[in-house]
PDB file with one MODEL, atoms N, CA, C and O in Angstrom:
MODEL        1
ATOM      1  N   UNK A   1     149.778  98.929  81.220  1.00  0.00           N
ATOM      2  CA  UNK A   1     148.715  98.543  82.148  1.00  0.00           C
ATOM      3  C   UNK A   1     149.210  98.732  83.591  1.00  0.00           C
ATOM      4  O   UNK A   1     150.279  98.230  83.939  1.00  0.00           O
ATOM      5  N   UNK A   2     148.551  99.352  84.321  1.00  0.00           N
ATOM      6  CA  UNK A   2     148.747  99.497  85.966  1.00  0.00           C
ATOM      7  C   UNK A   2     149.263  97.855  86.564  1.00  0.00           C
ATOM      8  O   UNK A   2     148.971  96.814  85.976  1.00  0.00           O
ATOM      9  N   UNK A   3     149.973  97.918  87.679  1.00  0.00           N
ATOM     10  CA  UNK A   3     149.582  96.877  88.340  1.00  0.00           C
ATOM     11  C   UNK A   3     149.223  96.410  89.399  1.00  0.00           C
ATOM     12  O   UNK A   3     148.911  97.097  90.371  1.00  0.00           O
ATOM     13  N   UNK A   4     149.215  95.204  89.362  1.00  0.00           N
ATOM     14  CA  UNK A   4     147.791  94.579  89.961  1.00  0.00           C
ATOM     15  C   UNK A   4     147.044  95.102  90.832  1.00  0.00           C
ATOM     16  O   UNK A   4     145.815  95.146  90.772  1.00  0.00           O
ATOM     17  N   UNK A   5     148.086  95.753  92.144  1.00  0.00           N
ATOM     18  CA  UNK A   5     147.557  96.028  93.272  1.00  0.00           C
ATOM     19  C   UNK A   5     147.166  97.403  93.304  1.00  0.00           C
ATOM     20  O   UNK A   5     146.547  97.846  94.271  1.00  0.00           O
ATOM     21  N   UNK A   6     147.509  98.187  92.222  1.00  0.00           N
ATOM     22  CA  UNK A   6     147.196  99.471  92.117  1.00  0.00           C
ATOM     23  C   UNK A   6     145.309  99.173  91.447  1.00  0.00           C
ATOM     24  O   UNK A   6     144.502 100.103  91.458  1.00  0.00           O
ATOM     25  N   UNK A   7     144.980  97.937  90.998  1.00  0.00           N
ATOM     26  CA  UNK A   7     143.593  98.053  89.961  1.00  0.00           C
ATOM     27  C   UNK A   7     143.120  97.146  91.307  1.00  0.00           C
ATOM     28  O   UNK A   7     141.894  97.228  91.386  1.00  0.00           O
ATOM     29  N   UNK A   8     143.569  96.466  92.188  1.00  0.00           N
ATOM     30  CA  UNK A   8     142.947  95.910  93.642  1.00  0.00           C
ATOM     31  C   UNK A   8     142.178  97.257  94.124  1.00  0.00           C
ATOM     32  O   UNK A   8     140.960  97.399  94.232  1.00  0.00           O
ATOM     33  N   UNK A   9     143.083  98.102  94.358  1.00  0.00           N
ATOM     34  CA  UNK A   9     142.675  99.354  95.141  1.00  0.00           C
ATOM     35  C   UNK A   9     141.360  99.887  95.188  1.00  0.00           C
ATOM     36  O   UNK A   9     140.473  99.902  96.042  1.00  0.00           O
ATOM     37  N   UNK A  10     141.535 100.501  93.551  1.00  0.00           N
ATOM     38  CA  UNK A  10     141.127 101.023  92.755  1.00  0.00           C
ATOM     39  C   UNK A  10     139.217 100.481  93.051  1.00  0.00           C
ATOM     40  O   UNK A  10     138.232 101.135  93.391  1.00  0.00           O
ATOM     41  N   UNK A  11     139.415  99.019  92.714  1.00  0.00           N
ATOM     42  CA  UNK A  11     138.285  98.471  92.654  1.00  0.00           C
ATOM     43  C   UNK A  11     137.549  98.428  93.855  1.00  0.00           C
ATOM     44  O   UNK A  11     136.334  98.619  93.908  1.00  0.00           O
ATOM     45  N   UNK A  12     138.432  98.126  95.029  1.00  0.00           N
ATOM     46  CA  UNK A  12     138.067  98.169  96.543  1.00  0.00           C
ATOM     47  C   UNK A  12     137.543  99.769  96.897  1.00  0.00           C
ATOM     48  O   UNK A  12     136.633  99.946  97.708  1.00  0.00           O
ATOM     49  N   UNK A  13     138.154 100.802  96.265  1.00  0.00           N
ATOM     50  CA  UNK A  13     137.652 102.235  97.007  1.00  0.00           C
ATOM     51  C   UNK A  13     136.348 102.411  96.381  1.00  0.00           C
ATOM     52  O   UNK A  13     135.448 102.919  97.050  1.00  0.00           O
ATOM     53  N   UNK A  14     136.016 101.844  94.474  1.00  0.00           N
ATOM     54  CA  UNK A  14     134.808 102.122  94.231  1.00  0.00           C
ATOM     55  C   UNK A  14     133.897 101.184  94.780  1.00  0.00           C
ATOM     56  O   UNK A  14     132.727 101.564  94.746  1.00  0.00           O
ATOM     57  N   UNK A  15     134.066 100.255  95.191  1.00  0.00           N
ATOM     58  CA  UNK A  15     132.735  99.109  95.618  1.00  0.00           C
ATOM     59  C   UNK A  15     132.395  99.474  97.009  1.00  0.00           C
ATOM     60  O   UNK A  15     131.305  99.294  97.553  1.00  0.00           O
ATOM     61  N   UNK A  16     133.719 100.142  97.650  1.00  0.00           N
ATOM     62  CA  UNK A  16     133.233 100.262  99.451  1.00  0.00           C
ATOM     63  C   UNK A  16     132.322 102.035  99.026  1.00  0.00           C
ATOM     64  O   UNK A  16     131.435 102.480  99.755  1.00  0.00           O
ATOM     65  N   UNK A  17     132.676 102.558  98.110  1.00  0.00           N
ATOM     66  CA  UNK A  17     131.876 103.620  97.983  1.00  0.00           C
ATOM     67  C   UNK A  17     130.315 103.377  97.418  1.00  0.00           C
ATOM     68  O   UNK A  17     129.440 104.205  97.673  1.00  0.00           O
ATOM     69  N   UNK A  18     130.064 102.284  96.704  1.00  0.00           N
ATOM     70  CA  UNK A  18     129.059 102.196  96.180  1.00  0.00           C
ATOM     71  C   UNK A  18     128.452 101.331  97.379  1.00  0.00           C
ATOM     72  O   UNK A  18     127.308 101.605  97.740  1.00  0.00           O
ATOM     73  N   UNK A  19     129.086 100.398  97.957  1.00  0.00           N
ATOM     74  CA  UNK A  19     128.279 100.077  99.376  1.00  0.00           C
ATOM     75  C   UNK A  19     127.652 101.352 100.197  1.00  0.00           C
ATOM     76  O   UNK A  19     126.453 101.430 100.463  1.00  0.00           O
ATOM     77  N   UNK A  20     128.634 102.350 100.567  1.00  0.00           N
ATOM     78  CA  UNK A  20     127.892 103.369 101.637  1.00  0.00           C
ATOM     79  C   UNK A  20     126.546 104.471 100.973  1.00  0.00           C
ATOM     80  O   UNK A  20     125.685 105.168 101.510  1.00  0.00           O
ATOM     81  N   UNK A  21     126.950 104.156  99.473  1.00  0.00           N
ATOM     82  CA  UNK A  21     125.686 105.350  99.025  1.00  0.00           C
ATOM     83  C   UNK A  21     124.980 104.093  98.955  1.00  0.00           C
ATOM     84  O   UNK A  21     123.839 104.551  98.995  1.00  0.00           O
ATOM     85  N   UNK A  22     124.834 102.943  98.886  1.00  0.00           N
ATOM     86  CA  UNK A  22     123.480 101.794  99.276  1.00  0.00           C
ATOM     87  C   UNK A  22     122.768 101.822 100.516  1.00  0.00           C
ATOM     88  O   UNK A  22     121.583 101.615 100.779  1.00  0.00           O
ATOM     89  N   UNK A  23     123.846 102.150 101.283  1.00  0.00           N
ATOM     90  CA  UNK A  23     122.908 102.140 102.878  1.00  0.00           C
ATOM     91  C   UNK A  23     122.895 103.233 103.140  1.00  0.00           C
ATOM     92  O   UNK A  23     122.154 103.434 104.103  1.00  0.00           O
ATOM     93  N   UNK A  24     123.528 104.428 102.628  1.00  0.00           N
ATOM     94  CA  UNK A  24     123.102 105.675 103.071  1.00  0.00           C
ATOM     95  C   UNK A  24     121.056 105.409 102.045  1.00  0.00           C
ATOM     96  O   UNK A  24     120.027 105.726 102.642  1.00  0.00           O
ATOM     97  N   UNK A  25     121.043 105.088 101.247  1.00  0.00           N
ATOM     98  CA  UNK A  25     119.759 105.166 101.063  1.00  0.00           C
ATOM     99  C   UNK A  25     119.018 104.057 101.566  1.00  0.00           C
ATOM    100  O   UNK A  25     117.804 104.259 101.597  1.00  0.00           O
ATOM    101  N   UNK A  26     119.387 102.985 101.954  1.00  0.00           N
ATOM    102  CA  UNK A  26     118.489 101.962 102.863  1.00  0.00           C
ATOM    103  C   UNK A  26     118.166 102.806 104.093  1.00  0.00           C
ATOM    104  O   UNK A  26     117.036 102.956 104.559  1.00  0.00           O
ATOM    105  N   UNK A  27     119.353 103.364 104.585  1.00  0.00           N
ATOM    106  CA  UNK A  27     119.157 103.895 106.142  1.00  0.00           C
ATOM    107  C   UNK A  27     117.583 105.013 105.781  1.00  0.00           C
ATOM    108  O   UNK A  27     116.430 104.787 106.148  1.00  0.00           O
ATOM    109  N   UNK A  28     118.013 105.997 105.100  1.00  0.00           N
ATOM    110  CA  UNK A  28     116.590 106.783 104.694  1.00  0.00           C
ATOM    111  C   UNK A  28     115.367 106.199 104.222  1.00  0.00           C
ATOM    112  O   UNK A  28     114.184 106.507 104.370  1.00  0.00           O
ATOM    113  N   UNK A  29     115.915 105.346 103.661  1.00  0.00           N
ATOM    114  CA  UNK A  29     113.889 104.517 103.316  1.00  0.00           C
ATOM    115  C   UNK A  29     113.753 103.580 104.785  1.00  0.00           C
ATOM    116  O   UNK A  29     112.691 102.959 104.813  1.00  0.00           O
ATOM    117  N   UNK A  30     114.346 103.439 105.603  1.00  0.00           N
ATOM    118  CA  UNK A  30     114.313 102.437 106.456  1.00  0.00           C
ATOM    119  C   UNK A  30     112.691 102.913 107.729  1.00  0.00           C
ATOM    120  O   UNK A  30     111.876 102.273 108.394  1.00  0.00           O
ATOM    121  N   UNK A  31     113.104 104.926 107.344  1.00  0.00           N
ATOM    122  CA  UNK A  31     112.422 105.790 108.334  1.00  0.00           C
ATOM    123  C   UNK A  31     110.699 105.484 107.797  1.00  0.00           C
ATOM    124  O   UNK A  31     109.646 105.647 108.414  1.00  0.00           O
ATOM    125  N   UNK A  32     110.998 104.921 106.223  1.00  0.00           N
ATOM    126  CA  UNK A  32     109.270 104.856 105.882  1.00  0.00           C
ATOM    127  C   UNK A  32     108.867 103.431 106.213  1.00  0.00           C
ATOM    128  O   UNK A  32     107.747 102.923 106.161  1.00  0.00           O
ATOM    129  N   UNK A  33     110.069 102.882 106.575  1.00  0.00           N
ATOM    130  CA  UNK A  33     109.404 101.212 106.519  1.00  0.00           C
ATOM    131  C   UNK A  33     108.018 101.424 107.443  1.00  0.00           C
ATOM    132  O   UNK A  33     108.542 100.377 107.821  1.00  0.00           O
ATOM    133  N   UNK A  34     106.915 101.673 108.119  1.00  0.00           N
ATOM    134  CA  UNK A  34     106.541 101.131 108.968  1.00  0.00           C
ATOM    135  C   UNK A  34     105.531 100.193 108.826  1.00  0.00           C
ATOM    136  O   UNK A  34     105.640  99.827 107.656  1.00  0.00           O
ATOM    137  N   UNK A  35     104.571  99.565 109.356  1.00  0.00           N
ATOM    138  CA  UNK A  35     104.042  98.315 109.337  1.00  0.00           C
ATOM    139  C   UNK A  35     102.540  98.458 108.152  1.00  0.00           C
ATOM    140  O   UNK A  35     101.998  97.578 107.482  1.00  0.00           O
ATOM    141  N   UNK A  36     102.203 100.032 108.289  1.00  0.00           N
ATOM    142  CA  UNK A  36     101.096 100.475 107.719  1.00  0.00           C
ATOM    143  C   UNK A  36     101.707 100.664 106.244  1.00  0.00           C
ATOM    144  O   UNK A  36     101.032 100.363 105.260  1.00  0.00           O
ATOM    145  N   UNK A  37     103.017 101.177 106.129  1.00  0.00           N
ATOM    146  CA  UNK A  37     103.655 101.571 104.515  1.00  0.00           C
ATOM    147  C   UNK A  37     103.935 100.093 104.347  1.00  0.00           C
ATOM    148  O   UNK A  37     103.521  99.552 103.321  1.00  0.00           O
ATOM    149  N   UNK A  38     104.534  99.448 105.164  1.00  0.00           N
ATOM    150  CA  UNK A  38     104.829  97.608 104.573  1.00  0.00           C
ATOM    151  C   UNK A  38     103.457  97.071 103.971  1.00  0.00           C
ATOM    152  O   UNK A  38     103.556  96.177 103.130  1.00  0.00           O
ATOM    153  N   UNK A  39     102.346  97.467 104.271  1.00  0.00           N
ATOM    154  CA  UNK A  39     101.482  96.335 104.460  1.00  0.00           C
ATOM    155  C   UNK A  39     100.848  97.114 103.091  1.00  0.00           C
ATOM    156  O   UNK A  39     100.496  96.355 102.188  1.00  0.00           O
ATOM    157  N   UNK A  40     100.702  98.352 102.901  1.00  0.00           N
ATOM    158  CA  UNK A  40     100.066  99.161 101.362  1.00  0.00           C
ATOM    159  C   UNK A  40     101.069  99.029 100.053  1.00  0.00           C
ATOM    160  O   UNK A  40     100.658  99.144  98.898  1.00  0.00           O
ATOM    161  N   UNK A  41     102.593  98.741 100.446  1.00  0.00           N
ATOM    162  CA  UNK A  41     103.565  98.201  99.847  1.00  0.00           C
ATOM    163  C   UNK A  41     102.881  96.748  99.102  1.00  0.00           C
ATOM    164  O   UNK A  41     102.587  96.653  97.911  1.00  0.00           O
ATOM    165  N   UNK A  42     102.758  95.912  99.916  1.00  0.00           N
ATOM    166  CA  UNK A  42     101.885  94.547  99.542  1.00  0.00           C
ATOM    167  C   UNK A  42     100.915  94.885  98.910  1.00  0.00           C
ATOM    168  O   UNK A  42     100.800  94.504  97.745  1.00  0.00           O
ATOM    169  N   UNK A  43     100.259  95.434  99.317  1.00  0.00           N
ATOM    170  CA  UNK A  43      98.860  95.509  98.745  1.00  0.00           C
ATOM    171  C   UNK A  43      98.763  96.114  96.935  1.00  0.00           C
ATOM    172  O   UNK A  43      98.032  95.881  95.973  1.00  0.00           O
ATOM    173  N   UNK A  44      99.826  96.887  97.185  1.00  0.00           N
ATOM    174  CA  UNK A  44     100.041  97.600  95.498  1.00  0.00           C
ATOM    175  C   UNK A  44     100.517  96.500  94.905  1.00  0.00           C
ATOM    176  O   UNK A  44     100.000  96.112  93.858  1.00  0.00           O
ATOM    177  N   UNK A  45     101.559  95.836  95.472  1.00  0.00           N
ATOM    178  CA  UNK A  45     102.169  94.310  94.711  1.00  0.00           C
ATOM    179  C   UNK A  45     101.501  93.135  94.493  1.00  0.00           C
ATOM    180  O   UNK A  45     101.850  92.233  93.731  1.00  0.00           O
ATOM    181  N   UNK A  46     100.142  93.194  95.464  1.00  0.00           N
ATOM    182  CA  UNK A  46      99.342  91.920  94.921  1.00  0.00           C
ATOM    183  C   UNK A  46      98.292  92.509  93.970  1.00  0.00           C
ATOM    184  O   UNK A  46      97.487  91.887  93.277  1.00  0.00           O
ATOM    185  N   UNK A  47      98.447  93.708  94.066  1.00  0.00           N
ATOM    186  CA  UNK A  47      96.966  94.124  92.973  1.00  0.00           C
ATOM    187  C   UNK A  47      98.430  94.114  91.328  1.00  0.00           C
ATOM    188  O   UNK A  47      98.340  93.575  90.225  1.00  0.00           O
ATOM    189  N   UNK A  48      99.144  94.640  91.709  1.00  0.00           N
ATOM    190  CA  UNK A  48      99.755  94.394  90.112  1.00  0.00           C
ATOM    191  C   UNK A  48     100.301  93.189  90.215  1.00  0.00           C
ATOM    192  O   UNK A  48     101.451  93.403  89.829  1.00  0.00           O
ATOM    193  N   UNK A  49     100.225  91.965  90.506  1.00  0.00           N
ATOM    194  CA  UNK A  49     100.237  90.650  90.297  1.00  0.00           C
ATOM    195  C   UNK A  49      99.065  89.726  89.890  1.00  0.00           C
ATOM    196  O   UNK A  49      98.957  88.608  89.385  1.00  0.00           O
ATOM    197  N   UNK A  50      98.363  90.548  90.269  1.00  0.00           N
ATOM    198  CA  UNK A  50      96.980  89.704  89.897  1.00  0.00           C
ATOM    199  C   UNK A  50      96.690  89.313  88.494  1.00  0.00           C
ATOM    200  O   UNK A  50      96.960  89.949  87.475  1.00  0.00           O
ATOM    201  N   UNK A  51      96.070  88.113  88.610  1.00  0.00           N
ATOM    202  CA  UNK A  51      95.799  87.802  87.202  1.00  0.00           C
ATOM    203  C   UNK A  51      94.501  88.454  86.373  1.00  0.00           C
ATOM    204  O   UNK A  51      93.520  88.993  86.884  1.00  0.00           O
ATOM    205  N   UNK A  52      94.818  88.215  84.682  1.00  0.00           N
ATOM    206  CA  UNK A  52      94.060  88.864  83.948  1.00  0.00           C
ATOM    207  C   UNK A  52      92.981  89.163  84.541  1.00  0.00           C
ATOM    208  O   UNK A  52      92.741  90.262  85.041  1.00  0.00           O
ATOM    209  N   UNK A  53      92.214  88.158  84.529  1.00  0.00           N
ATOM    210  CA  UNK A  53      90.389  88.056  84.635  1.00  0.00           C
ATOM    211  C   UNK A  53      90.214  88.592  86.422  1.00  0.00           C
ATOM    212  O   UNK A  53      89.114  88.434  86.952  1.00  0.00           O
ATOM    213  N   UNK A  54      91.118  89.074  87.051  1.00  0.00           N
ATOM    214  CA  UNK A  54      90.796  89.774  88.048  1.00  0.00           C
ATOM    215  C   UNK A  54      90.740  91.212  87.728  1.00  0.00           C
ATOM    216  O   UNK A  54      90.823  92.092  88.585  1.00  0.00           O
ATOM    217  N   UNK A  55      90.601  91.411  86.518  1.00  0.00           N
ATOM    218  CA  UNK A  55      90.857  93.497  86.343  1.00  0.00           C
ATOM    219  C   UNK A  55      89.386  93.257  86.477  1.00  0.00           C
ATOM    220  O   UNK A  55      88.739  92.231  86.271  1.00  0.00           O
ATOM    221  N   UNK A  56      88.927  94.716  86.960  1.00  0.00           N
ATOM    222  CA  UNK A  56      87.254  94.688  86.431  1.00  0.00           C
ATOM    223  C   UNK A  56      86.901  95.272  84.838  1.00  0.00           C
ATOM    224  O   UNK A  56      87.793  95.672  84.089  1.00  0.00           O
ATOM    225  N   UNK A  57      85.982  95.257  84.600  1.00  0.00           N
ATOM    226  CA  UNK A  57      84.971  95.016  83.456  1.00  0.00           C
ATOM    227  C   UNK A  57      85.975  96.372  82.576  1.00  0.00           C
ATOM    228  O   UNK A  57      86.639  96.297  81.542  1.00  0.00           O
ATOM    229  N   UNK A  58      85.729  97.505  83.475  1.00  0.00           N
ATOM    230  CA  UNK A  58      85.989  98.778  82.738  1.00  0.00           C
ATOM    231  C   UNK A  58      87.608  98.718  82.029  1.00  0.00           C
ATOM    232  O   UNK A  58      87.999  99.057  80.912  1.00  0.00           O
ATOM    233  N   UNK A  59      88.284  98.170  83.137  1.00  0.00           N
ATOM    234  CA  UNK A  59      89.821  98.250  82.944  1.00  0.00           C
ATOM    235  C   UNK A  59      90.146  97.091  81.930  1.00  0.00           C
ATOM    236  O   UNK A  59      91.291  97.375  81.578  1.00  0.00           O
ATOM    237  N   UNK A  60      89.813  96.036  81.317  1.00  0.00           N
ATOM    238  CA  UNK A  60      89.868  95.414  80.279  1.00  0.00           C
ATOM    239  C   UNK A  60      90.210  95.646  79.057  1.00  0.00           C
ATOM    240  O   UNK A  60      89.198  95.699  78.357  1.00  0.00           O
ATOM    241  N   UNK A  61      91.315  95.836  78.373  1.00  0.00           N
ATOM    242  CA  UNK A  61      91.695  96.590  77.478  1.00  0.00           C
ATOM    243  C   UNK A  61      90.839  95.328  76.255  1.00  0.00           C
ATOM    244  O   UNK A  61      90.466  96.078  75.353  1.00  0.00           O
ATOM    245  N   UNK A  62      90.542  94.343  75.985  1.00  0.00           N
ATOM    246  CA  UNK A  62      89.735  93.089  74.772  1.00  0.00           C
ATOM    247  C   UNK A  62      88.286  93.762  75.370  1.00  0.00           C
ATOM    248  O   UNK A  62      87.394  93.692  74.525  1.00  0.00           O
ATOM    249  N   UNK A  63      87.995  94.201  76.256  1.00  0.00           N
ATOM    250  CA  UNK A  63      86.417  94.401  76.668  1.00  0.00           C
ATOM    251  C   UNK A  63      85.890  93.729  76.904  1.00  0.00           C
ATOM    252  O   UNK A  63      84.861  94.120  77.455  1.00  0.00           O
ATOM    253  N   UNK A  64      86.015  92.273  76.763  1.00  0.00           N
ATOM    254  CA  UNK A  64      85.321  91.263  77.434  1.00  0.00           C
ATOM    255  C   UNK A  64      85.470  90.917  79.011  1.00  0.00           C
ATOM    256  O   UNK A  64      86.480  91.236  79.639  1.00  0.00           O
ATOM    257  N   UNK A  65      84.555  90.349  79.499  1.00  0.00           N
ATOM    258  CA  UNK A  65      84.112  90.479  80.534  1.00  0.00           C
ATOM    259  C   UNK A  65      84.922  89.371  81.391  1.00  0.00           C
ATOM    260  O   UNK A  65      85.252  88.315  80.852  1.00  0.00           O
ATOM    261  N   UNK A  66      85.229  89.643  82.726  1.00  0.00           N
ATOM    262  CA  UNK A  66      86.034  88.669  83.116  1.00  0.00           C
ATOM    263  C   UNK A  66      85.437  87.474  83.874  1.00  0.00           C
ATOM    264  O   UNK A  66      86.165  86.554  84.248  1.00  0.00           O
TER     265      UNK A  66
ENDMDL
END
């Protein structure tokens, strides 16, 4: 088995690498944040949160009516 400080390393070069490919892709989605994509962002998340009896009639997979 290696030791210790050689599997310290090891672990430190992959986590600081998996940090920079995290914000290398935060930094690029950061360019879509804007207030109009935030706010249609929400809007997709409260329509797929919504409860059952808010689908309409057609989209009802039982067919009954909500």
């Amino acid at each position: 088995m290696p030791p210790q400080d050689e599997l310290d390393s090891k672990y430190t070069q992959t986590s600081f690498e998996t940090r920079s490919r995290v914000d290398d892709v935060l930094s690029t989605h950061d360019a879509n944040d804007t207030p109009s994509a935030r706010s249609s962002k929400y809007e997709q998340a409260k329509r797929r949160n919504r409860p059952a009896n808010d689908v309409p009639d057609r989209l009802r997979a039982d067919g009954k009516r909500a």
